[in-house]
C-alpha positions in Angstrom: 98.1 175.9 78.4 95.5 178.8 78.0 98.1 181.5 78.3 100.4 179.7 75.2 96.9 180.6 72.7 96.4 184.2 74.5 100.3 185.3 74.8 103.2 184.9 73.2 106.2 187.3 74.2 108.2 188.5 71.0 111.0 190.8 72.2 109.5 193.3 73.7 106.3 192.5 72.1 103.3 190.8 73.7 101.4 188.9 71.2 97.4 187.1 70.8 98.0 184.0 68.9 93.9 184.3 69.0 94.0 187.7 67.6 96.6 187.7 65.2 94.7 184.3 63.2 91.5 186.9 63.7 93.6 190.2 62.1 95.3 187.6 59.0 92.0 185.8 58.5 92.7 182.6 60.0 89.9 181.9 61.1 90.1 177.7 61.3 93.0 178.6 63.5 91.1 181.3 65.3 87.8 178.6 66.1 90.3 175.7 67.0 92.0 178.1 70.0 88.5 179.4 71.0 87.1 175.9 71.2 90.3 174.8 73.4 90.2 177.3 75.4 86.5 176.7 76.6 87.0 173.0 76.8 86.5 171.7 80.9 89.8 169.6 81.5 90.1 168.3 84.9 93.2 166.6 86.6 93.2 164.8 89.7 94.0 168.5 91.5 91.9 171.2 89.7 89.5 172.0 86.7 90.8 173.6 83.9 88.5 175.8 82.1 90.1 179.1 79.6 87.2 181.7 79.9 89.0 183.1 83.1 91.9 183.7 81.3 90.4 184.4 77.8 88.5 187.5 79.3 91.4 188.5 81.4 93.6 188.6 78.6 91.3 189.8 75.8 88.3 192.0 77.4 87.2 193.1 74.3 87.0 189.1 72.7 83.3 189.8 71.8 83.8 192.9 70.3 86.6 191.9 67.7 85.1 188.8 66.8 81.5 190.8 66.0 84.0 193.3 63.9 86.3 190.7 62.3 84.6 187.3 62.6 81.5 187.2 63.3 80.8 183.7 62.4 83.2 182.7 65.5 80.4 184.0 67.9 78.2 181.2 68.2 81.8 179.2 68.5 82.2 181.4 72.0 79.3 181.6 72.7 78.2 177.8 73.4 81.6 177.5 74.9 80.4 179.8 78.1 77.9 177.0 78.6 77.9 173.7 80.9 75.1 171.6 81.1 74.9 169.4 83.7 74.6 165.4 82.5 72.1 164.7 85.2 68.5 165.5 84.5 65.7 166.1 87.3 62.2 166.1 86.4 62.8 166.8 83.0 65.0 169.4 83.4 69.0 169.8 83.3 71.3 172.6 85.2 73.1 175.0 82.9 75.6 177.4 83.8 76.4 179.9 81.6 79.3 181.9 81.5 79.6 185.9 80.4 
């Protein structure tokens, strides 16, 4: 599923969905593929999670969006973070991811 929003092949041409809606100004299209990327799915198997993937394909993610949309950054950004639903005294476990 993550690799459909990070490559398309076109010929001979490898395409970003992700950074082609960044380069034409899509950026509703942009935030809705960043926010599925860097949503936790789970099956009975495996966890699914894009950020592997999104930083695989696109090293330089952070970079483009601080050039070409930076408003997408805090969209990324809490989308490298898991927070833990269980609390112990007063506190809950975060993992973030960068």
């Amino acid at each position: 599923r993550a690799l459909w929003m990070l490559n398309i092949q076109v010929g001979t041409q490898s395409i970003s969905p992700l950074f082609w809606a960044l380069e034409t100004g899509s950026l509703f299209a942009a935030k809705a593929i960043i926010v599925d990327l860097l949503t936790i799915r789970a099956d009975r198997d495996r966890y699914y999670y894009g950020v592997d993937i999104l930083f695989e394909r696109h090293p330089d993610v952070i970079k483009r969006l601080c050039l070409d949309a930076p408003g997408l950054l805090y969209t990324l950004l809490d989308g490298l973070i898991w927070r833990s639903r269980v609390t112990e005294n007063g506190q809950r476990r975060v993992n973030y991811y960068i």
